[in-house]
PDB file of N, CA, C and O in Angstrom:
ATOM      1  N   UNK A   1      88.698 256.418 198.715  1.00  0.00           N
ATOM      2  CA  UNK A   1      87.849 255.263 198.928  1.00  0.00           C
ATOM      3  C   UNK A   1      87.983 254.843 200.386  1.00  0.00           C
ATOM      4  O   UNK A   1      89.028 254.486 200.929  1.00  0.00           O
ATOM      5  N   UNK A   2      86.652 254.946 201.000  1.00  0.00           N
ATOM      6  CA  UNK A   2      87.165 254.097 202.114  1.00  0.00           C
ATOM      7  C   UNK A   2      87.306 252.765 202.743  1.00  0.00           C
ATOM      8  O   UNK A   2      87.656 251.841 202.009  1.00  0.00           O
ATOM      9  N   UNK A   3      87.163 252.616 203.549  1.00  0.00           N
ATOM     10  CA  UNK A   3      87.565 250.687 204.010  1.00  0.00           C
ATOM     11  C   UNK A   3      86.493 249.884 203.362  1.00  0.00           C
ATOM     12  O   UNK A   3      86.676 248.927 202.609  1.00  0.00           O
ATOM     13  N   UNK A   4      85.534 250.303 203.681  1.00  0.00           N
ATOM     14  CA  UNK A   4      84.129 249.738 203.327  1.00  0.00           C
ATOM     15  C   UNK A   4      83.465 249.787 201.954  1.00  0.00           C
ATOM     16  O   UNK A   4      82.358 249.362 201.623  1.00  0.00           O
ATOM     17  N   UNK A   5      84.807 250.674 200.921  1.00  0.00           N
ATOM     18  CA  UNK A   5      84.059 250.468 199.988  1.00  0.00           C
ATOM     19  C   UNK A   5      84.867 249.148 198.969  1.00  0.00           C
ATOM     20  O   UNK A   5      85.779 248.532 199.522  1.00  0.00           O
ATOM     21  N   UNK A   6      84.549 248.821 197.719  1.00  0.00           N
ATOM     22  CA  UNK A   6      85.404 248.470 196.913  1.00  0.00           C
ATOM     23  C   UNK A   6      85.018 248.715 195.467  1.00  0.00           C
ATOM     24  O   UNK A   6      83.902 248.974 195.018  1.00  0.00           O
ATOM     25  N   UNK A   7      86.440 248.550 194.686  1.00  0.00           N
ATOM     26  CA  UNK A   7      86.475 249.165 193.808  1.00  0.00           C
ATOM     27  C   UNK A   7      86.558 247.751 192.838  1.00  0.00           C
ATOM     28  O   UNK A   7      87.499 246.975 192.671  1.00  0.00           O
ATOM     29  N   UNK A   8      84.926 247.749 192.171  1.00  0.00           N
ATOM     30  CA  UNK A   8      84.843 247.028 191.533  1.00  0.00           C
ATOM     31  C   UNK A   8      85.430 246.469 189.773  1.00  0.00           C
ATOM     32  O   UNK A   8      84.993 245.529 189.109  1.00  0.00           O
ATOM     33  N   UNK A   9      86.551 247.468 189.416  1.00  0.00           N
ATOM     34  CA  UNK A   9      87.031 248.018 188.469  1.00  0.00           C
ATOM     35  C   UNK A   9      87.833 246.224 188.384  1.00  0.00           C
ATOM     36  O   UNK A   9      88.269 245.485 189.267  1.00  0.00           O
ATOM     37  N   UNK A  10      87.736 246.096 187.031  1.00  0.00           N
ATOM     38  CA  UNK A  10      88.498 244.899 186.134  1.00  0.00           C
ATOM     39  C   UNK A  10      90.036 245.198 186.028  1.00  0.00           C
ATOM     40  O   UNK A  10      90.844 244.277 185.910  1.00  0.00           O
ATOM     41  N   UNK A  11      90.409 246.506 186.075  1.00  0.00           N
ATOM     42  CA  UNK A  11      91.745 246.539 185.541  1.00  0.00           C
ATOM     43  C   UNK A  11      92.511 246.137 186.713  1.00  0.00           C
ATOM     44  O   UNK A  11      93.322 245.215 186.796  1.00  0.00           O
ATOM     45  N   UNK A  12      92.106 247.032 187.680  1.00  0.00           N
ATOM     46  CA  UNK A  12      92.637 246.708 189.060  1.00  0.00           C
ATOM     47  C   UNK A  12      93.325 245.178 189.222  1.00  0.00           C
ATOM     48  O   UNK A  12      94.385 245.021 189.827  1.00  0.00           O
ATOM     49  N   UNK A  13      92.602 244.107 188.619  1.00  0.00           N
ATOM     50  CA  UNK A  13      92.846 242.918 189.121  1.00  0.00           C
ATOM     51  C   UNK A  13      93.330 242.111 188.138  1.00  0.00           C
ATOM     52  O   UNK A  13      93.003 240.925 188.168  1.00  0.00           O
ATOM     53  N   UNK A  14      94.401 242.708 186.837  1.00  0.00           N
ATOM     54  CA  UNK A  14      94.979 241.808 185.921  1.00  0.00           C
ATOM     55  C   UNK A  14      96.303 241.996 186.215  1.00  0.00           C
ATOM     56  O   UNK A  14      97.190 242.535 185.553  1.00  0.00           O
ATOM     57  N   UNK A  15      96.324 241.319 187.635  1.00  0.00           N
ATOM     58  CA  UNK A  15      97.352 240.712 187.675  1.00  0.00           C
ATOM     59  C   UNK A  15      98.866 239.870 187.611  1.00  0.00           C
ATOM     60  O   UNK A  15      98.483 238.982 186.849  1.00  0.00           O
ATOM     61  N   UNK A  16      99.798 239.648 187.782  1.00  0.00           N
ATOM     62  CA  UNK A  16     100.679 238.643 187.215  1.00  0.00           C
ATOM     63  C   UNK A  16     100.367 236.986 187.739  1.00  0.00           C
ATOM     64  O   UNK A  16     100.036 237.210 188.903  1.00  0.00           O
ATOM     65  N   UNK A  17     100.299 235.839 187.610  1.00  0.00           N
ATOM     66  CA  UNK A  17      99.738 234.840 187.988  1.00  0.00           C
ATOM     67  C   UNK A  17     100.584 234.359 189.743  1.00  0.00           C
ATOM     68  O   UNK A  17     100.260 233.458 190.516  1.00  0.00           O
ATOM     69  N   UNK A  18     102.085 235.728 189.898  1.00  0.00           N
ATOM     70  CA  UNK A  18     102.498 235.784 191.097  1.00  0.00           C
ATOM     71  C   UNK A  18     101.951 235.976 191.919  1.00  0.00           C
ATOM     72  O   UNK A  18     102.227 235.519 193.028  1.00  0.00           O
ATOM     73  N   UNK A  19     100.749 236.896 191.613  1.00  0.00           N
ATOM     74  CA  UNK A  19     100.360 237.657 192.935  1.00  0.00           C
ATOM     75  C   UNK A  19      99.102 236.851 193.064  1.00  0.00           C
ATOM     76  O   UNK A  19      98.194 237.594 193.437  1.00  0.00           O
ATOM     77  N   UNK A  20      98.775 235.842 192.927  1.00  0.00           N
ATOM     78  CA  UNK A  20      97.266 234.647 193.457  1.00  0.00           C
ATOM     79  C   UNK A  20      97.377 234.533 194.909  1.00  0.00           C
ATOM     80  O   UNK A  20      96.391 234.437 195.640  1.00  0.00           O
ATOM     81  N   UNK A  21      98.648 234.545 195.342  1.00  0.00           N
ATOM     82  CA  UNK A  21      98.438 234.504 197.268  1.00  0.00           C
ATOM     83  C   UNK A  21      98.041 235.947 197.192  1.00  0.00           C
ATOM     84  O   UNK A  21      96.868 235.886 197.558  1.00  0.00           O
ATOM     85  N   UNK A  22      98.318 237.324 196.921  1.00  0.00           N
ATOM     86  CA  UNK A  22      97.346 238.473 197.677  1.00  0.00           C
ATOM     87  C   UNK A  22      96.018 238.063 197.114  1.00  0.00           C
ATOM     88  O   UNK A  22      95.000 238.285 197.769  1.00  0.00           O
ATOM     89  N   UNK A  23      95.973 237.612 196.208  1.00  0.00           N
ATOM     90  CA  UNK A  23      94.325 237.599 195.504  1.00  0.00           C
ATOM     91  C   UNK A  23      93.643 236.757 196.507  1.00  0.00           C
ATOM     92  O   UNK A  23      92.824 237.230 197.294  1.00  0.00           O
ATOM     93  N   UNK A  24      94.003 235.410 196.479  1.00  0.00           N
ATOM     94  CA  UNK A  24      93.607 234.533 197.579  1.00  0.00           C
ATOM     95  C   UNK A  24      93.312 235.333 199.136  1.00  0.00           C
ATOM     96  O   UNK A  24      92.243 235.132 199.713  1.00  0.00           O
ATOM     97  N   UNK A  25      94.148 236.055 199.607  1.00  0.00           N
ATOM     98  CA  UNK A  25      93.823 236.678 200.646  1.00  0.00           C
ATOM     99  C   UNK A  25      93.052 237.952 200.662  1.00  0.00           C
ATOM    100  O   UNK A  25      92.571 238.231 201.761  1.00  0.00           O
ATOM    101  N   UNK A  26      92.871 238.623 199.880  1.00  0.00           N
ATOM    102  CA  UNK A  26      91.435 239.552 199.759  1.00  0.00           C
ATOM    103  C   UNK A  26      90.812 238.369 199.859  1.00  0.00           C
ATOM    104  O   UNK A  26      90.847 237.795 200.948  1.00  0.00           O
ATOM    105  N   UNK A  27      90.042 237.703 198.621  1.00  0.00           N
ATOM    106  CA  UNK A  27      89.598 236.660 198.665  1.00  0.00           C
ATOM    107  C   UNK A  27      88.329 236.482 199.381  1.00  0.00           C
ATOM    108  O   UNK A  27      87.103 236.531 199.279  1.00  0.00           O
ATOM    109  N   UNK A  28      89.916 236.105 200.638  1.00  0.00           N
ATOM    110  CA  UNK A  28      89.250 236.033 202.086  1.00  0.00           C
ATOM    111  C   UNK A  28      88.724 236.515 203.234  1.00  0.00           C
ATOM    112  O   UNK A  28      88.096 236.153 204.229  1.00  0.00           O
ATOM    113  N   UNK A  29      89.335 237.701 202.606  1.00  0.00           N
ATOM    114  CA  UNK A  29      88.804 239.025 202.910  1.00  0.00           C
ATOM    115  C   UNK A  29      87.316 239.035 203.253  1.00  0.00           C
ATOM    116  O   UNK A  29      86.515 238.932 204.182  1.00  0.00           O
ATOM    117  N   UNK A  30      87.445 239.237 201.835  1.00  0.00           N
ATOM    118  CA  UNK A  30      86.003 239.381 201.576  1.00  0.00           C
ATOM    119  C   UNK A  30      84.980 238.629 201.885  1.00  0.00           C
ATOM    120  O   UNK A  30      83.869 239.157 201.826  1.00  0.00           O
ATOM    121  N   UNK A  31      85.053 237.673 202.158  1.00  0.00           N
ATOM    122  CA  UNK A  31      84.530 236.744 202.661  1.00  0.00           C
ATOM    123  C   UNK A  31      84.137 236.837 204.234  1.00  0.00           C
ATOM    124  O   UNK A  31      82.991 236.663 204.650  1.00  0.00           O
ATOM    125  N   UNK A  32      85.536 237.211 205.241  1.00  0.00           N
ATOM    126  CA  UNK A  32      85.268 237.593 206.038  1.00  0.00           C
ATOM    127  C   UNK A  32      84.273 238.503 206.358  1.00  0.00           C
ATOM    128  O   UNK A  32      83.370 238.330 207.176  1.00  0.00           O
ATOM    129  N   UNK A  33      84.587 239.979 205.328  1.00  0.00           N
ATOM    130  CA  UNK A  33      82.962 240.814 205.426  1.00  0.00           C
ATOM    131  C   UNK A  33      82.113 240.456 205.281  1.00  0.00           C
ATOM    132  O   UNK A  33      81.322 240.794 206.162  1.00  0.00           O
ATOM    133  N   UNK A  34      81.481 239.493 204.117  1.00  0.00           N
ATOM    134  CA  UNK A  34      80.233 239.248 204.299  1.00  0.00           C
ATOM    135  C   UNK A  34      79.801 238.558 204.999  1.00  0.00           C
ATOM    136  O   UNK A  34      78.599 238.318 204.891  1.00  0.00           O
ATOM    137  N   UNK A  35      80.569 237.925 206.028  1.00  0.00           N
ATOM    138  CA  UNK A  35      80.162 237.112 207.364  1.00  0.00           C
ATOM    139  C   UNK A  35      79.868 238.078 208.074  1.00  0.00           C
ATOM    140  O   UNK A  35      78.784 237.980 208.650  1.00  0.00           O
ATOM    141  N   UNK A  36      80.511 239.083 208.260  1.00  0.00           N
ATOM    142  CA  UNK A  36      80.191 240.084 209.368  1.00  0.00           C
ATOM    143  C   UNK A  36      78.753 240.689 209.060  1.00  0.00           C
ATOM    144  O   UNK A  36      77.808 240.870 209.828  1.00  0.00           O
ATOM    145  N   UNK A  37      78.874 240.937 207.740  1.00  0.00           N
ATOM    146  CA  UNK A  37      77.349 241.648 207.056  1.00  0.00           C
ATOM    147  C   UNK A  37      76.302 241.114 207.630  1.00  0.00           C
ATOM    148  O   UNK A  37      75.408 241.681 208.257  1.00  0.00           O
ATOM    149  N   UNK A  38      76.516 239.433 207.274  1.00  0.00           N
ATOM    150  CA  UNK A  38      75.310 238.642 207.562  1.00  0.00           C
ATOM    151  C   UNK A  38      75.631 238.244 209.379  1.00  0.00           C
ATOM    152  O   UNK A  38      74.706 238.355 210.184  1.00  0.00           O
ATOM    153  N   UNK A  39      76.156 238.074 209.546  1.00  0.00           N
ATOM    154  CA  UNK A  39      75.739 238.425 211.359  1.00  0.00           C
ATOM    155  C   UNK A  39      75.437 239.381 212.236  1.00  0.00           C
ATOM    156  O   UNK A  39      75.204 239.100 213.412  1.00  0.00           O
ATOM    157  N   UNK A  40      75.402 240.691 211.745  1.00  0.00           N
ATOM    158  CA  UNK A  40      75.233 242.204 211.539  1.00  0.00           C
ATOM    159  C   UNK A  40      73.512 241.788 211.424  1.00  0.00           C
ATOM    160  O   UNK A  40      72.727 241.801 212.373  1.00  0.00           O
ATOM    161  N   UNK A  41      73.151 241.384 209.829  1.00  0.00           N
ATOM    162  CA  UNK A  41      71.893 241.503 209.771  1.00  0.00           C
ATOM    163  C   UNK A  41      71.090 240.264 210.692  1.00  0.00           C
ATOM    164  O   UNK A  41      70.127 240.562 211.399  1.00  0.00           O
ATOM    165  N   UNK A  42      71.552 238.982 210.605  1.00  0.00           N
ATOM    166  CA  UNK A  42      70.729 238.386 211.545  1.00  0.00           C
ATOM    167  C   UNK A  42      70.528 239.064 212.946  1.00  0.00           C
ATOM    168  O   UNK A  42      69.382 239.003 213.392  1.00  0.00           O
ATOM    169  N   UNK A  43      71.357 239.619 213.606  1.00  0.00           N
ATOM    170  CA  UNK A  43      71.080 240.273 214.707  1.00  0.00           C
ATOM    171  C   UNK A  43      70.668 241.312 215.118  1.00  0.00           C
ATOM    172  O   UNK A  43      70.639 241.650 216.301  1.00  0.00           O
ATOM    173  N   UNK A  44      70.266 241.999 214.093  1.00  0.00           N
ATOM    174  CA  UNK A  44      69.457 243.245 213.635  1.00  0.00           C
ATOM    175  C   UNK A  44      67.845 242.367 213.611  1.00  0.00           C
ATOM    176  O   UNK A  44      66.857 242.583 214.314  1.00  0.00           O
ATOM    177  N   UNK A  45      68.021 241.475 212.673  1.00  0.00           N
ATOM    178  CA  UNK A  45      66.430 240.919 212.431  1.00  0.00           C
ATOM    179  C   UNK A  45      66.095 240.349 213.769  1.00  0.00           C
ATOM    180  O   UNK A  45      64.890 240.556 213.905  1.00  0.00           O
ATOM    181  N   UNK A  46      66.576 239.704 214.881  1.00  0.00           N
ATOM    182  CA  UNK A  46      66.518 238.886 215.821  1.00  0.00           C
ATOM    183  C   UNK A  46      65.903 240.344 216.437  1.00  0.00           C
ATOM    184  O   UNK A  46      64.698 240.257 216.671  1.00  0.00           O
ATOM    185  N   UNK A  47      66.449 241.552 216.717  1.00  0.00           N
ATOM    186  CA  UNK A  47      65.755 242.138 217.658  1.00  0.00           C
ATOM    187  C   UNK A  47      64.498 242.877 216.872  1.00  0.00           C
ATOM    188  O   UNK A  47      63.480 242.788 217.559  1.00  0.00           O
ATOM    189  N   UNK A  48      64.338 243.394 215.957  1.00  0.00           N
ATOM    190  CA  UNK A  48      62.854 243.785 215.095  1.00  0.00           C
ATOM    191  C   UNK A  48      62.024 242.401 215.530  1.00  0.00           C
ATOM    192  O   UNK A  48      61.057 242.539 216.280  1.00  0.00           O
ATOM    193  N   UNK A  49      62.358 241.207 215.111  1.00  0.00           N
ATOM    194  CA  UNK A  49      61.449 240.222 215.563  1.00  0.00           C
ATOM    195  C   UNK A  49      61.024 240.195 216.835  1.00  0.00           C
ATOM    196  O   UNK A  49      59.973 239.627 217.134  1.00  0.00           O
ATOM    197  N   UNK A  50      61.842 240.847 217.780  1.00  0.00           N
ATOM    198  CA  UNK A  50      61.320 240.730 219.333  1.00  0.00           C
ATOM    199  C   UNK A  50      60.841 241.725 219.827  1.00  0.00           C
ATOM    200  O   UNK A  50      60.625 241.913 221.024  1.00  0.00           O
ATOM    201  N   UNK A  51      60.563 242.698 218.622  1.00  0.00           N
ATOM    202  CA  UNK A  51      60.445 243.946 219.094  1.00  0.00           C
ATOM    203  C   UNK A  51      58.989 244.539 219.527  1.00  0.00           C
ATOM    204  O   UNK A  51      58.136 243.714 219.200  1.00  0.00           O
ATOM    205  N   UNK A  52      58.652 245.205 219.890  1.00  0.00           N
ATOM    206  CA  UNK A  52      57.004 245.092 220.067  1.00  0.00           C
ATOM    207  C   UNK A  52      56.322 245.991 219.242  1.00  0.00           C
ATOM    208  O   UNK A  52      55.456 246.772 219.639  1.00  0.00           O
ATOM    209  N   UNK A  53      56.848 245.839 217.709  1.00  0.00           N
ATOM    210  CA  UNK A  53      56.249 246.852 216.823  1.00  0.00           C
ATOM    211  C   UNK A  53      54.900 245.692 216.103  1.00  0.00           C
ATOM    212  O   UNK A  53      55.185 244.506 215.939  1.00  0.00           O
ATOM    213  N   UNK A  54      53.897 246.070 215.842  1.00  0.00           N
ATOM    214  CA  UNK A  54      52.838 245.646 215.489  1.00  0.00           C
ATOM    215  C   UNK A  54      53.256 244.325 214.116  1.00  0.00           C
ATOM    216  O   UNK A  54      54.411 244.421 213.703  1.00  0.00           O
ATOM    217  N   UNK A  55      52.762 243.678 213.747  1.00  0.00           N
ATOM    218  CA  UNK A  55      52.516 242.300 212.836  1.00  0.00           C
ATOM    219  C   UNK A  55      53.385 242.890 211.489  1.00  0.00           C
ATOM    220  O   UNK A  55      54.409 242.478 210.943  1.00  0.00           O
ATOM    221  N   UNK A  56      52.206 244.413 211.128  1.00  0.00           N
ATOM    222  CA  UNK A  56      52.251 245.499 209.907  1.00  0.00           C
ATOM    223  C   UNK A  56      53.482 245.709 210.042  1.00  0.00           C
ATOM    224  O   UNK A  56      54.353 245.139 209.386  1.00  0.00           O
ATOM    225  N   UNK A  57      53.704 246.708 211.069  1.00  0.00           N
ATOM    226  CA  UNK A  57      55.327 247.414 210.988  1.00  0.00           C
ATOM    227  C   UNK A  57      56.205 246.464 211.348  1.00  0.00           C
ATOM    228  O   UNK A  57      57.297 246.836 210.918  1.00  0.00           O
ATOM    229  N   UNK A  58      56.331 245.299 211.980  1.00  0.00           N
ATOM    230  CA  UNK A  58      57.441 244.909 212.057  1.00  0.00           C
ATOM    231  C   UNK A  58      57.795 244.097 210.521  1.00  0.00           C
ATOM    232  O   UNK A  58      58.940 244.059 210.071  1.00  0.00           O
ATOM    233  N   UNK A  59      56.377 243.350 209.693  1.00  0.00           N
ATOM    234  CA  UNK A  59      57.043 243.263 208.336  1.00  0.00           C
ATOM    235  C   UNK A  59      57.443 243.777 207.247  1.00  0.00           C
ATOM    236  O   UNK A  59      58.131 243.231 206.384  1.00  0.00           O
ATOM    237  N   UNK A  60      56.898 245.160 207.261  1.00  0.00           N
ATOM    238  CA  UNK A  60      57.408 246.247 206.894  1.00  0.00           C
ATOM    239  C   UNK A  60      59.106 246.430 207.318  1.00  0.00           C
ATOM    240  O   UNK A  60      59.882 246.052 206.441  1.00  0.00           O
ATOM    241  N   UNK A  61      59.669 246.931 208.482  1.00  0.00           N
ATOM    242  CA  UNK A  61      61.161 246.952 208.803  1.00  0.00           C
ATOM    243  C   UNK A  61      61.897 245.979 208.615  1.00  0.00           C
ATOM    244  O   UNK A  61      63.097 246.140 208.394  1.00  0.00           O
ATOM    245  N   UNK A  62      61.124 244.339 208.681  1.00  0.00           N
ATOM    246  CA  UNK A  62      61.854 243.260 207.956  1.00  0.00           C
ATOM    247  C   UNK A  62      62.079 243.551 206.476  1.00  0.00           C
ATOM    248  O   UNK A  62      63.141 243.735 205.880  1.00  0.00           O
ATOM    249  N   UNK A  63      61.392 243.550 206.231  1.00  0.00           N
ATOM    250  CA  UNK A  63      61.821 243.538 204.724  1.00  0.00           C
ATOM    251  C   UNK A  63      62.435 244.999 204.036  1.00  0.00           C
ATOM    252  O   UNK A  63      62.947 244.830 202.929  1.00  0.00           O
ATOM    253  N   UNK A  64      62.443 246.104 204.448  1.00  0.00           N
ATOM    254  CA  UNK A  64      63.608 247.520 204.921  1.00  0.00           C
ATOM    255  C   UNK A  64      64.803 246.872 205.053  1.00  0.00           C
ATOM    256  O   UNK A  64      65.650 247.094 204.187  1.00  0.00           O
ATOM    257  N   UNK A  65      65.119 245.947 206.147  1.00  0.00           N
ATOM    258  CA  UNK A  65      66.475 244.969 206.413  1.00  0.00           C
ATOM    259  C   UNK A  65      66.704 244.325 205.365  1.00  0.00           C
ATOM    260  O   UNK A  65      67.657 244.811 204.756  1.00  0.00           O
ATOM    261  N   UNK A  66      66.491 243.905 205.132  1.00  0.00           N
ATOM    262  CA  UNK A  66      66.363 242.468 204.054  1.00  0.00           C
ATOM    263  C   UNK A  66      66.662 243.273 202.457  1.00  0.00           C
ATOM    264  O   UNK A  66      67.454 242.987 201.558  1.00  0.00           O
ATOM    265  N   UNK A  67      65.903 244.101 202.556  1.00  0.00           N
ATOM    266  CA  UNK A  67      66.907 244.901 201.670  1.00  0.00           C
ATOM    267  C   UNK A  67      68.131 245.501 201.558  1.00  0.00           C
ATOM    268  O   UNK A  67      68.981 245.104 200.760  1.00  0.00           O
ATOM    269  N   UNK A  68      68.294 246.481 202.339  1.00  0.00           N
ATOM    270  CA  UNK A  68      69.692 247.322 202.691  1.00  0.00           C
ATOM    271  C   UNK A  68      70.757 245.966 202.823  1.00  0.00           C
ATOM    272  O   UNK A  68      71.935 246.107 202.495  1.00  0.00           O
ATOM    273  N   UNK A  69      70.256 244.688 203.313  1.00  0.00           N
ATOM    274  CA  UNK A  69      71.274 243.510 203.343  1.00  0.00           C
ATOM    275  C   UNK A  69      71.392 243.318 202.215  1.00  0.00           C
ATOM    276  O   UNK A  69      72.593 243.092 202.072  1.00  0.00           O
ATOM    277  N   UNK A  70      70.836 243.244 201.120  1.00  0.00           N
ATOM    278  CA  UNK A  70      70.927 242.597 199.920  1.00  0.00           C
ATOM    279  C   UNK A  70      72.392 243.596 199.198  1.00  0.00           C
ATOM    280  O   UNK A  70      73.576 243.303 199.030  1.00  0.00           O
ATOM    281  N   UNK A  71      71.506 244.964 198.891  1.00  0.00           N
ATOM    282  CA  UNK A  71      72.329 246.150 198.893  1.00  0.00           C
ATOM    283  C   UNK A  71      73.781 245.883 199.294  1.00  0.00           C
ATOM    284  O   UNK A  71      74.697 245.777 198.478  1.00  0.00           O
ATOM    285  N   UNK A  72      73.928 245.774 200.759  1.00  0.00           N
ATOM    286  CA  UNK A  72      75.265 246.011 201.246  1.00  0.00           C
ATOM    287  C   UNK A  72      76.352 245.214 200.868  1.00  0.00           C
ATOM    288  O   UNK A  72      77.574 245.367 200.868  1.00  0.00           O
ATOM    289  N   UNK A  73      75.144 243.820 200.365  1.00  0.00           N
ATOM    290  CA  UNK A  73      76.179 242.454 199.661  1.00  0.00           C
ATOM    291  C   UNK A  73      76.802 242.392 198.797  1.00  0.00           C
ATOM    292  O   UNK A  73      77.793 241.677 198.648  1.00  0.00           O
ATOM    293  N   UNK A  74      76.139 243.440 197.758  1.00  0.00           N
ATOM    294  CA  UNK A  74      76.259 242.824 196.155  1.00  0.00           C
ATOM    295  C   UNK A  74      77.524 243.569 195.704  1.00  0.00           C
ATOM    296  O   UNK A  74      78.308 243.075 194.893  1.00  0.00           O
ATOM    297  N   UNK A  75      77.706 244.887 196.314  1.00  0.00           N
ATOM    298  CA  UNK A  75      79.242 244.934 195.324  1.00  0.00           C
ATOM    299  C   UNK A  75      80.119 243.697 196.270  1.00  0.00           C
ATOM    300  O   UNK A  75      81.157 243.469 195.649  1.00  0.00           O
ATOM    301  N   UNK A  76      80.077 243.107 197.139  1.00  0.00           N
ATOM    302  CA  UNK A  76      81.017 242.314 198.144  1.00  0.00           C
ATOM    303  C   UNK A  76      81.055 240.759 197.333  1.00  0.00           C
ATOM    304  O   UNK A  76      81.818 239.799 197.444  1.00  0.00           O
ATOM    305  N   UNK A  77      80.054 240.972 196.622  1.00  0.00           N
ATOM    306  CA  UNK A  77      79.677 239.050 195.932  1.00  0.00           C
ATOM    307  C   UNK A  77      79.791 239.603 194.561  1.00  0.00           C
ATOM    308  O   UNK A  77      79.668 238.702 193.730  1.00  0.00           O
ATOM    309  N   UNK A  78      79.983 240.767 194.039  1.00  0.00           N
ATOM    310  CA  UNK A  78      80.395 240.913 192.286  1.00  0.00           C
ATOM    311  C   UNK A  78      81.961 241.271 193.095  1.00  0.00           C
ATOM    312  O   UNK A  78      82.741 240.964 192.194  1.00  0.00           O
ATOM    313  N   UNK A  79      82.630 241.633 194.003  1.00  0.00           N
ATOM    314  CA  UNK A  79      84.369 241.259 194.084  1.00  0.00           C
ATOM    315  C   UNK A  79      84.793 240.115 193.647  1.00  0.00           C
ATOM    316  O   UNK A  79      85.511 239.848 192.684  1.00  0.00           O
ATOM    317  N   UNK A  80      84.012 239.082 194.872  1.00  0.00           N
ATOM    318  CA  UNK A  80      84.194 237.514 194.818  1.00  0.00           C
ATOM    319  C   UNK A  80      84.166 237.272 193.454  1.00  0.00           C
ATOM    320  O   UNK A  80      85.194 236.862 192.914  1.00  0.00           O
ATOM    321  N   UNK A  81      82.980 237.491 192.694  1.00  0.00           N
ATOM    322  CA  UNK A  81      83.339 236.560 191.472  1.00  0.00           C
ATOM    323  C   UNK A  81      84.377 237.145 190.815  1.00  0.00           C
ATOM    324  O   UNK A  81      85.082 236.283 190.289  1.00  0.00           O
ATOM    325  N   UNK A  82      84.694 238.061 190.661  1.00  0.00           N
ATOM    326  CA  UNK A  82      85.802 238.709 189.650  1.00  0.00           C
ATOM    327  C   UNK A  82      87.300 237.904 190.505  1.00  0.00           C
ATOM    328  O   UNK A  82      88.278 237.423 189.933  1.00  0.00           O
ATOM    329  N   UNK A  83      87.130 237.952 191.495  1.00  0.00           N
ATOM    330  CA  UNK A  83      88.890 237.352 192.019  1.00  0.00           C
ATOM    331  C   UNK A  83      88.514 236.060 192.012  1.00  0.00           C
ATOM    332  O   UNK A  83      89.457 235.558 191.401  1.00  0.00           O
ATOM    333  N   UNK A  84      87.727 235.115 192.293  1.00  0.00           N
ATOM    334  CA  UNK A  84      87.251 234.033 191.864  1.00  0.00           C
ATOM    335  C   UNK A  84      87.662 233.254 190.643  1.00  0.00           C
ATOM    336  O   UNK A  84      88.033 232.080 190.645  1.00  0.00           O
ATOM    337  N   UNK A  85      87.523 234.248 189.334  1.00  0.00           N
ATOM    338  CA  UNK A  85      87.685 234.329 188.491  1.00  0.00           C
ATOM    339  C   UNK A  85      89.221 234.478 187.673  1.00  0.00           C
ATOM    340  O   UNK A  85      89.706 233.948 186.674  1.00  0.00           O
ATOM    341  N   UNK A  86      89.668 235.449 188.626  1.00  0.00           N
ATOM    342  CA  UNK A  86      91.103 235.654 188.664  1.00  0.00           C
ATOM    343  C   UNK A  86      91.769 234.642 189.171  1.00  0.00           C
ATOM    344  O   UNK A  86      92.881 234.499 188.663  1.00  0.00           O
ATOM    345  N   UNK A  87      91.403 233.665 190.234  1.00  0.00           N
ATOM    346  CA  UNK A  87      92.451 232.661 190.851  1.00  0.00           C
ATOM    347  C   UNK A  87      92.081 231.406 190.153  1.00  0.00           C
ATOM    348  O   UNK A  87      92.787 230.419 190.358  1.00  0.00           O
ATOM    349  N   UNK A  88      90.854 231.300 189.191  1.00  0.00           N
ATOM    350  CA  UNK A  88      90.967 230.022 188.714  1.00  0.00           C
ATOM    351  C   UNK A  88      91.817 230.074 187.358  1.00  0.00           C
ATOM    352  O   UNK A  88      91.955 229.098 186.620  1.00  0.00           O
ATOM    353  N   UNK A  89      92.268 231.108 187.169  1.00  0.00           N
ATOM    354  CA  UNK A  89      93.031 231.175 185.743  1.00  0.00           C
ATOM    355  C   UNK A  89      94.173 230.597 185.876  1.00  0.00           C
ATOM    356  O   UNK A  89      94.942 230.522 184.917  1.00  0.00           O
TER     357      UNK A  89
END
């Protein structure tokens, strides 16, 4: 697996109620990535918007972005809720 991926697996994360500080710090982890994700994509969209591709193609590649962002999020926001989940127990 590499850095970028995660392993969305339940077992992985049944825990002892000791280990809530590593949980807490993925956590935050993760969190951290999807900040990066989403400043990654705003600044991706900032230059397509300035870009001098026609009305057509540039809403076309917006919404290309806007996808692959969605994509890149969702195993990162189904982590969150599962440790989420794990630290409110």
């Amino acid at each position: 697996m590499s850095a970028f991926e995660i392993d969305t697996s339940r077992e992985e994360l049944k825990e002892a109620p000791s280990q809530a500080p590593a949980l807490e710090s993925l956590y935050y982890s993760l969190l951290t990535t999807l900040t990066n994700l989403d400043f990654a994509y705003e600044r991706e969209r900032e230059t397509l918007s300035s870009s001098g591709l026609n009305s057509r193609e540039q809403t076309r590649a917006l919404e290309k972005l806007r996808e692959n962002h969605r994509e890149r999020r969702a195993p990162y926001l189904q982590q969150l809720a599962i440790l989420q989940e794990r630290i409110d127990r």
